[in-house]
N, CA, C and O atoms as CSV, one atom per row, in Angstrom:
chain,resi,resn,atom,element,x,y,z
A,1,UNK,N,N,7.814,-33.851,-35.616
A,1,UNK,CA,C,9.186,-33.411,-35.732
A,1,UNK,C,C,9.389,-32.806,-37.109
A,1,UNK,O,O,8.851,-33.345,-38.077
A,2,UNK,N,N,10.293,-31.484,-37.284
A,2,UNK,CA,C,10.331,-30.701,-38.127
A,2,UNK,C,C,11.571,-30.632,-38.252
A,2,UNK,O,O,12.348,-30.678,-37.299
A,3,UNK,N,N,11.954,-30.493,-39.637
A,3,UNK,CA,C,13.697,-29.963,-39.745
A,3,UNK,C,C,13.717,-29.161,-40.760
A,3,UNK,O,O,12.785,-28.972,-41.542
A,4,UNK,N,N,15.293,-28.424,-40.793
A,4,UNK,CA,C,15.691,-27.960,-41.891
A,4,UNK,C,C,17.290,-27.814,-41.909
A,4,UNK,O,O,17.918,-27.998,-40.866
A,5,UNK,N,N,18.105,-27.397,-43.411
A,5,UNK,CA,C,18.923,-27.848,-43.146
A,5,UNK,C,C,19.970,-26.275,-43.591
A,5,UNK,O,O,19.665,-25.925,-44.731
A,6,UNK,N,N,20.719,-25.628,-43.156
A,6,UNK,CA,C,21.486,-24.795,-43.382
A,6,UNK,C,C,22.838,-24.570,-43.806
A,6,UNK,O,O,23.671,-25.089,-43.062
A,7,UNK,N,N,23.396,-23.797,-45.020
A,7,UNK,CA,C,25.222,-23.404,-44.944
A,7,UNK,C,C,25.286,-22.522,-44.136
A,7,UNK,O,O,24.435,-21.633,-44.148
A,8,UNK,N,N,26.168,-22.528,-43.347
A,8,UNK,CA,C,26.834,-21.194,-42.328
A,8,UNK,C,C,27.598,-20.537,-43.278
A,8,UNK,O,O,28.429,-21.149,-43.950
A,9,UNK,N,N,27.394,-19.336,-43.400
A,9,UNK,CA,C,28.008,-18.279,-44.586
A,9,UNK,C,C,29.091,-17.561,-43.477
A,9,UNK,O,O,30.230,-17.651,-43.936
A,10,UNK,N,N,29.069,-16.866,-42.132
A,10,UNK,CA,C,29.658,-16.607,-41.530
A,10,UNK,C,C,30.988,-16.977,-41.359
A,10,UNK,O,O,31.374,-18.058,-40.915
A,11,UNK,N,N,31.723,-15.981,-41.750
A,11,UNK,CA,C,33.370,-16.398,-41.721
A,11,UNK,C,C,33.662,-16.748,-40.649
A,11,UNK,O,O,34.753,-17.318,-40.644
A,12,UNK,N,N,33.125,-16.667,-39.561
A,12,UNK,CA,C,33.781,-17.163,-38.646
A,12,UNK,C,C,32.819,-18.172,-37.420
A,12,UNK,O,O,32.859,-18.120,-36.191
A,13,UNK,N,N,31.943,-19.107,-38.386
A,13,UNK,CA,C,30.876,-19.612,-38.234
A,13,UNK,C,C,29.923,-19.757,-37.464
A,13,UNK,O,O,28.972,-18.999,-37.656
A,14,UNK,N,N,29.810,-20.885,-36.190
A,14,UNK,CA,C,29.090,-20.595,-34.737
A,14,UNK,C,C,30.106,-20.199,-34.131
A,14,UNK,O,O,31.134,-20.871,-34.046
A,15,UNK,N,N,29.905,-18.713,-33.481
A,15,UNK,CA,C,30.846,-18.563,-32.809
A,15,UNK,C,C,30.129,-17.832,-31.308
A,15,UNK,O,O,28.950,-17.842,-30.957
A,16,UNK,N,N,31.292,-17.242,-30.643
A,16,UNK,CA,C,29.923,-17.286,-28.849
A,16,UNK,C,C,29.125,-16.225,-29.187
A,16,UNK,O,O,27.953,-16.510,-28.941
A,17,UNK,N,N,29.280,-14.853,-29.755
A,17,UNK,CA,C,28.138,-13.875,-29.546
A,17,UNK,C,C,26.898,-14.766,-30.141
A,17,UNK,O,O,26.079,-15.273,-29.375
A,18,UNK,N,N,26.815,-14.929,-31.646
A,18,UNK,CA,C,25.690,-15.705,-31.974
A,18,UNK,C,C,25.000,-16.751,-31.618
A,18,UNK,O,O,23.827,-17.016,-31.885
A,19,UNK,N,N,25.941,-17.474,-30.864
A,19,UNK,CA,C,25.640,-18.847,-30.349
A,19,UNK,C,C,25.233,-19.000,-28.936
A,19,UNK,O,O,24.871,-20.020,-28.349
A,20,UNK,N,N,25.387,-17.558,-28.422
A,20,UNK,CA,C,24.783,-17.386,-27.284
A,20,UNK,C,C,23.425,-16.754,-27.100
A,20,UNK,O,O,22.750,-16.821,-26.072
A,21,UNK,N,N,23.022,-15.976,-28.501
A,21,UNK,CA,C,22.119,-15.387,-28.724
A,21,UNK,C,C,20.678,-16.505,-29.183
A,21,UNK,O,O,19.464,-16.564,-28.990
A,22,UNK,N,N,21.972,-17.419,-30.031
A,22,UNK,CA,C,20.758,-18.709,-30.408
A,22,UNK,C,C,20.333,-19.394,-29.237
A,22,UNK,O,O,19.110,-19.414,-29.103
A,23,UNK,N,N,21.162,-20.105,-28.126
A,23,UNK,CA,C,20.934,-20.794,-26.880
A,23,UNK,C,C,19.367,-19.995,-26.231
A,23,UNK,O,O,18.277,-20.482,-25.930
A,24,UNK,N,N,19.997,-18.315,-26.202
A,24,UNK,CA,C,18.550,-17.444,-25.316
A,24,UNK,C,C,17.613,-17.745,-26.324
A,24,UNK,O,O,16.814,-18.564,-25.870
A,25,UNK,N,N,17.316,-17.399,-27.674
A,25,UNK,CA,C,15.881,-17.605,-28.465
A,25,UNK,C,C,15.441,-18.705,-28.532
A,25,UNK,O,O,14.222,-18.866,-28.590
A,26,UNK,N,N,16.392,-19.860,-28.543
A,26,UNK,CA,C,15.573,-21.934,-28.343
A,26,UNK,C,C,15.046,-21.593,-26.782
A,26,UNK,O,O,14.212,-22.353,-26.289
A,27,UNK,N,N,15.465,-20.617,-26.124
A,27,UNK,CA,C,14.616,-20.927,-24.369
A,27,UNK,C,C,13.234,-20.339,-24.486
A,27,UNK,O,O,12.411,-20.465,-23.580
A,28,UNK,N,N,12.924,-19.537,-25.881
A,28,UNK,CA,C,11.419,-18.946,-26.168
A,28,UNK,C,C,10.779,-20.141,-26.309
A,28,UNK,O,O,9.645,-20.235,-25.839
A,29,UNK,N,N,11.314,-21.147,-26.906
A,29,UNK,CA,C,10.441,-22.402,-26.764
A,29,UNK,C,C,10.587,-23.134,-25.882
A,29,UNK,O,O,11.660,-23.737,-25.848
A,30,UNK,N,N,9.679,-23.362,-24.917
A,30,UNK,CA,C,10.200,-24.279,-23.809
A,30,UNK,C,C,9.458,-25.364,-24.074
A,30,UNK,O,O,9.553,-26.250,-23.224
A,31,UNK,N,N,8.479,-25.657,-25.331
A,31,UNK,CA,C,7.417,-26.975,-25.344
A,31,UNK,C,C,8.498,-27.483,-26.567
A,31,UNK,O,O,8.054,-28.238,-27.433
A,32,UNK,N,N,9.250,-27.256,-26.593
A,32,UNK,CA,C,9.750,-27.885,-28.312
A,32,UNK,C,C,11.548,-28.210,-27.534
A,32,UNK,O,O,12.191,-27.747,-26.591
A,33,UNK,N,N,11.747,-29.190,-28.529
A,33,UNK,CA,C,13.479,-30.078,-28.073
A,33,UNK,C,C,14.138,-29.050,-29.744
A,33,UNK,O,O,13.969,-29.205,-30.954
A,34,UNK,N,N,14.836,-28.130,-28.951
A,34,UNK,CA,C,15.420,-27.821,-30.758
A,34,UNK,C,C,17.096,-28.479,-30.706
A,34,UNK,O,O,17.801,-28.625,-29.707
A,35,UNK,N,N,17.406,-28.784,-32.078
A,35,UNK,CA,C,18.471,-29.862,-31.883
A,35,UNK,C,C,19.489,-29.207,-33.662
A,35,UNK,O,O,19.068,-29.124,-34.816
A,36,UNK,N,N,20.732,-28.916,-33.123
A,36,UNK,CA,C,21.580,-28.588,-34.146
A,36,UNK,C,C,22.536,-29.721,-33.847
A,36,UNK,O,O,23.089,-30.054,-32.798
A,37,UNK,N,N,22.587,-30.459,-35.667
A,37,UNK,CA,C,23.096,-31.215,-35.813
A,37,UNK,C,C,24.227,-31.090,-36.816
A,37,UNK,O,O,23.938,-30.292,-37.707
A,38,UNK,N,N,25.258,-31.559,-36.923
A,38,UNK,CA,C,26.798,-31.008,-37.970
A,38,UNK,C,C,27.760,-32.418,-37.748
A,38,UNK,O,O,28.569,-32.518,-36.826
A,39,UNK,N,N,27.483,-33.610,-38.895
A,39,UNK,CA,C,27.866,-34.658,-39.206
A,39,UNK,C,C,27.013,-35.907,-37.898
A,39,UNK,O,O,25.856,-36.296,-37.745
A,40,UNK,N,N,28.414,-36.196,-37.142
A,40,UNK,CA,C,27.746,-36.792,-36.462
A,40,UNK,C,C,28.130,-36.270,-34.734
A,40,UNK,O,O,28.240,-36.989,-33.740
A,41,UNK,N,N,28.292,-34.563,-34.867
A,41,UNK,CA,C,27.532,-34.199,-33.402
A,41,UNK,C,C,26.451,-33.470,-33.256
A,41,UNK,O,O,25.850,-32.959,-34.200
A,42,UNK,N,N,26.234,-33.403,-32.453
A,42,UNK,CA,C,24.958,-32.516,-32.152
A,42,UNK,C,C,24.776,-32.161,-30.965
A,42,UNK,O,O,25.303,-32.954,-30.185
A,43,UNK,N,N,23.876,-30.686,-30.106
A,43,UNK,CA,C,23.762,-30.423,-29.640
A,43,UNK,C,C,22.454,-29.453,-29.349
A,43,UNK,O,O,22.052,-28.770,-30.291
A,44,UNK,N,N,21.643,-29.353,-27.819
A,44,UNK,CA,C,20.634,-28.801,-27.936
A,44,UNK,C,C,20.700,-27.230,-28.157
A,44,UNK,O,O,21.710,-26.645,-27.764
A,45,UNK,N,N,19.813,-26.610,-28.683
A,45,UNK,CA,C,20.107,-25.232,-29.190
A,45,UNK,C,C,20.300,-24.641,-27.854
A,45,UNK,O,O,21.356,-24.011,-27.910
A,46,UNK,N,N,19.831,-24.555,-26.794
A,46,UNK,CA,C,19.700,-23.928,-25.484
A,46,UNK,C,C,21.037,-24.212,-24.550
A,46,UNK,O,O,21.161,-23.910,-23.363
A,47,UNK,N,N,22.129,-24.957,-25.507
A,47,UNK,CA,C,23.074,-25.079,-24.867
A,47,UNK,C,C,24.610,-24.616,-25.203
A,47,UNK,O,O,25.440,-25.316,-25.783
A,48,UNK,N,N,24.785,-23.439,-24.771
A,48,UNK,CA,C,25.866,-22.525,-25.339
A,48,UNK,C,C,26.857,-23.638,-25.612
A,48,UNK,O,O,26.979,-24.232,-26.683
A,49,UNK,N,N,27.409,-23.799,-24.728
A,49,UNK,CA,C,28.789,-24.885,-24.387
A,49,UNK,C,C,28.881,-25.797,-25.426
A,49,UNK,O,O,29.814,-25.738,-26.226
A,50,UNK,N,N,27.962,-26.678,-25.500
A,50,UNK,CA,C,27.761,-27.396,-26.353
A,50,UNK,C,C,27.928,-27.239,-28.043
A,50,UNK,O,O,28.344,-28.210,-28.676
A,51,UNK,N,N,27.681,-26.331,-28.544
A,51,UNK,CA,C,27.430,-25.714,-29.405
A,51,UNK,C,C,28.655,-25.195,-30.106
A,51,UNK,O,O,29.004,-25.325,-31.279
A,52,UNK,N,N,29.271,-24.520,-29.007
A,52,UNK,CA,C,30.642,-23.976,-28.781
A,52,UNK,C,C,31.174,-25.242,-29.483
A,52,UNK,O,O,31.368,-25.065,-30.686
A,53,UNK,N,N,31.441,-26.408,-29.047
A,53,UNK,CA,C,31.928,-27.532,-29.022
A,53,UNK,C,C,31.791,-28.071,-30.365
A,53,UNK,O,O,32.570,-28.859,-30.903
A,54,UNK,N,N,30.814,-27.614,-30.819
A,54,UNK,CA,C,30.834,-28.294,-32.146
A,54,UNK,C,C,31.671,-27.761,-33.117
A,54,UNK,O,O,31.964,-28.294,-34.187
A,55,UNK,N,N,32.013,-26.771,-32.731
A,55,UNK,CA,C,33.094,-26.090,-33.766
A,55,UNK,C,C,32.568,-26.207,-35.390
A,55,UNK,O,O,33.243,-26.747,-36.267
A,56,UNK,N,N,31.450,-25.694,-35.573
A,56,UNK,CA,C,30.821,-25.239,-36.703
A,56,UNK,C,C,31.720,-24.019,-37.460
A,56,UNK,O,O,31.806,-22.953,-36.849
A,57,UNK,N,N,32.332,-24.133,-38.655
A,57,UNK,CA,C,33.088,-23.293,-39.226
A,57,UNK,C,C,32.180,-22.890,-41.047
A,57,UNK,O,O,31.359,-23.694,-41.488
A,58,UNK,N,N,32.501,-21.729,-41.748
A,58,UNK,CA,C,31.879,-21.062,-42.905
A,58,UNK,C,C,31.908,-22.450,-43.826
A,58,UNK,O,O,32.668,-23.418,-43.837
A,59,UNK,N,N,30.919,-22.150,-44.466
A,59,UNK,CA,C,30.469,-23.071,-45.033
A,59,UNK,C,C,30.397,-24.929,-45.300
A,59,UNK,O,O,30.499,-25.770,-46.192
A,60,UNK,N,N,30.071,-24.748,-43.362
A,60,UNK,CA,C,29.095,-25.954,-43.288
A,60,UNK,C,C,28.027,-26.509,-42.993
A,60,UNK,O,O,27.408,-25.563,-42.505
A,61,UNK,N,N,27.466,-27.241,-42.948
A,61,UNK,CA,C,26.102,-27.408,-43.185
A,61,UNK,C,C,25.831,-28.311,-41.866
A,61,UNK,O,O,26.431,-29.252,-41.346
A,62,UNK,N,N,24.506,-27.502,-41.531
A,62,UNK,CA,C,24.276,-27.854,-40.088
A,62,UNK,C,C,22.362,-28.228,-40.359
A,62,UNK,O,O,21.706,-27.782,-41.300
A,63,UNK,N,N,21.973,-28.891,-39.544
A,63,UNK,CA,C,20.574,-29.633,-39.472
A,63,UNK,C,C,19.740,-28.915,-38.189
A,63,UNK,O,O,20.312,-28.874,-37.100
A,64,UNK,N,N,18.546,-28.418,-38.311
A,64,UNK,CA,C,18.179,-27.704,-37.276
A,64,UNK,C,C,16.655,-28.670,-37.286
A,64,UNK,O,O,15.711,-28.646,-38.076
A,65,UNK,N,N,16.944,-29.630,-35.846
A,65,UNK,CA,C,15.498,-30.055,-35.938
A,65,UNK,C,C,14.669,-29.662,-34.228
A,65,UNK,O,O,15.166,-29.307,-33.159
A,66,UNK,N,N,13.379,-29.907,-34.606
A,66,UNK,CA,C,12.346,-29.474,-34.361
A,66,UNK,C,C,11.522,-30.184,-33.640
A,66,UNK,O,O,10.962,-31.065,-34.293
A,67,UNK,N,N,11.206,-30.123,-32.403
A,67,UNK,CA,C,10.266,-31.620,-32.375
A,67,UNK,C,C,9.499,-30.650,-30.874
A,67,UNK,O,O,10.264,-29.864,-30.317
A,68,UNK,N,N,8.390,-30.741,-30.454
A,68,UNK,CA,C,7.698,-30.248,-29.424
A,68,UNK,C,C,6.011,-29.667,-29.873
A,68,UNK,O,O,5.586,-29.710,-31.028
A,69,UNK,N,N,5.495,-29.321,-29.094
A,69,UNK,CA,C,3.811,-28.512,-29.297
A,69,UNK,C,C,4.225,-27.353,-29.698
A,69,UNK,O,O,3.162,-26.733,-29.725
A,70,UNK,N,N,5.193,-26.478,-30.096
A,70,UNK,CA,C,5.552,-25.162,-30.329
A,70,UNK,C,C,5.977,-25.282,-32.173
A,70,UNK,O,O,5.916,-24.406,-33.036
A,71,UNK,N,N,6.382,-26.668,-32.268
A,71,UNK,CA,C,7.189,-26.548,-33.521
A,71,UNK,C,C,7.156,-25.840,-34.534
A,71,UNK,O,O,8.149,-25.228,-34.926
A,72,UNK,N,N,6.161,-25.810,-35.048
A,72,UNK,CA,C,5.593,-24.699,-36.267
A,72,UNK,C,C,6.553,-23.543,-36.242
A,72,UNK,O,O,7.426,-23.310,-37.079
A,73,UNK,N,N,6.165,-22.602,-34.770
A,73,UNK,CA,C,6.971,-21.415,-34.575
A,73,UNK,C,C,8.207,-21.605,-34.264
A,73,UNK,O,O,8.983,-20.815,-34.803
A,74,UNK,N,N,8.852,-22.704,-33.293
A,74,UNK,CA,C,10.275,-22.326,-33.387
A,74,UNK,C,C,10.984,-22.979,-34.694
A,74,UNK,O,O,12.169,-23.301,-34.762
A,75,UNK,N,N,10.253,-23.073,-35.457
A,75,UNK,CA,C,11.158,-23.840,-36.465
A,75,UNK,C,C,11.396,-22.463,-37.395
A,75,UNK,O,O,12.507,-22.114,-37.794
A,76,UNK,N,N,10.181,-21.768,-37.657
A,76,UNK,CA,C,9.814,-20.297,-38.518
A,76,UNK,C,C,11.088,-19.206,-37.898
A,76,UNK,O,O,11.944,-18.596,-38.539
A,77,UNK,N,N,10.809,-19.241,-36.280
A,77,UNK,CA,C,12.039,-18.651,-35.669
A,77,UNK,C,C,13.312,-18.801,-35.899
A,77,UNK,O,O,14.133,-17.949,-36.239
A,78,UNK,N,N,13.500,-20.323,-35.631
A,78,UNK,CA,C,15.033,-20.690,-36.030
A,78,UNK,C,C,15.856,-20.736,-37.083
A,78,UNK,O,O,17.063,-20.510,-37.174
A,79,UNK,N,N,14.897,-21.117,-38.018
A,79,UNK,CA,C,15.187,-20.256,-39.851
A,79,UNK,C,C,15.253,-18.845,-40.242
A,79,UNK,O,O,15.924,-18.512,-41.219
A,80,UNK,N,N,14.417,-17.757,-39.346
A,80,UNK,CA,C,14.648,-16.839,-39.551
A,80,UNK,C,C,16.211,-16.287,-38.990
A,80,UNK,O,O,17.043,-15.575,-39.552
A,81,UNK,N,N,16.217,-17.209,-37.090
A,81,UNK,CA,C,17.624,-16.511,-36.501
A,81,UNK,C,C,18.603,-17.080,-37.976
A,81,UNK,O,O,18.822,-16.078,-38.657
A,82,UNK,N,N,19.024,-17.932,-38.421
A,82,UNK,CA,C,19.992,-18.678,-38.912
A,82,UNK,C,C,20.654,-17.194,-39.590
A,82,UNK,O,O,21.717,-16.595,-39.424
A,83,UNK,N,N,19.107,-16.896,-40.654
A,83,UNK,CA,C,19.457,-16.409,-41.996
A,83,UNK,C,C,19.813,-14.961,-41.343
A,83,UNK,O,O,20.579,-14.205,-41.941
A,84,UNK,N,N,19.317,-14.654,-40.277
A,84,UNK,CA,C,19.944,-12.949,-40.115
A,84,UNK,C,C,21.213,-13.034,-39.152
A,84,UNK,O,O,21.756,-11.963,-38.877
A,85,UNK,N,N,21.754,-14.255,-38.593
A,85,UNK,CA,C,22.438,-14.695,-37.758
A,85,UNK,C,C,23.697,-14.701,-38.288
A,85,UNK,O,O,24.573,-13.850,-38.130
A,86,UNK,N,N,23.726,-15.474,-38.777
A,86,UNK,CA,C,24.884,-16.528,-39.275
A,86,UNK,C,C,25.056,-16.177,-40.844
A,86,UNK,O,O,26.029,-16.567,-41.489
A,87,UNK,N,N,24.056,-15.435,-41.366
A,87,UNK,CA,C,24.348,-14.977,-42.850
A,87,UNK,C,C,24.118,-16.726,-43.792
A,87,UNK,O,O,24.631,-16.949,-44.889
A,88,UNK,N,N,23.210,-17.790,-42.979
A,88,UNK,CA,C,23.067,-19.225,-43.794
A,88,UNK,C,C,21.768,-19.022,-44.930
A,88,UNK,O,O,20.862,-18.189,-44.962
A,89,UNK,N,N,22.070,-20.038,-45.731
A,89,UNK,CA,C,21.035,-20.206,-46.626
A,89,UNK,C,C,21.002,-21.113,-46.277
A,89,UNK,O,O,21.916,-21.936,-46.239
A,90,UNK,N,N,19.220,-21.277,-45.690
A,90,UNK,CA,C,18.563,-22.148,-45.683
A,90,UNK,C,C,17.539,-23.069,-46.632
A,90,UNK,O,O,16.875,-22.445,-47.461
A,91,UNK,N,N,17.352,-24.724,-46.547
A,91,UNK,CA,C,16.514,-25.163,-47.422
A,91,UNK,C,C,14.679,-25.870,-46.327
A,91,UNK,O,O,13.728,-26.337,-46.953
């Protein structure tokens, strides 16, 4: 299991275009559980609705973990979507 942890720079933070775009790229991994976490909810990346739900707003900090036989790459992936995504700096 792999993590990392992100600010959402996006003024208008997870919102559906991006968050629908993130749901389709976590389905490139189908061997890996990817998991966005923001206090104490969370939700799987592959799940728009969910996500939606979390009501992630600019500058907060969200946990992107990692866990499957793919991890390496969707983790490289999911740091890359964040930072061209969402405009986050990632650690």
């Amino acid at each position: 299991m792999k993590s990392f942890s992100c600010v959402i720079n996006d003024p208008l933070g997870i919102h559906a275009r991006p968050a629908g775009k993130l749901a389709k790229a976590a389905k490139d991994f189908p061997a890996s559980t990817i998991t966005i976490t923001k206090g104490d909810k969370s939700a799987a990346a592959n799940q728009l609705i969910k996500l939606m739900g979390m009501g992630v707003k600019q500058n907060e900090k969200v946990t992107v973990t990692v866990d499957g036989g793919d991890e390496d790459a969707a983790l490289a992936a999911m740091k890359a979507f964040f930072v061209e995504n969402f405009s986050a700096e990632c650690e």
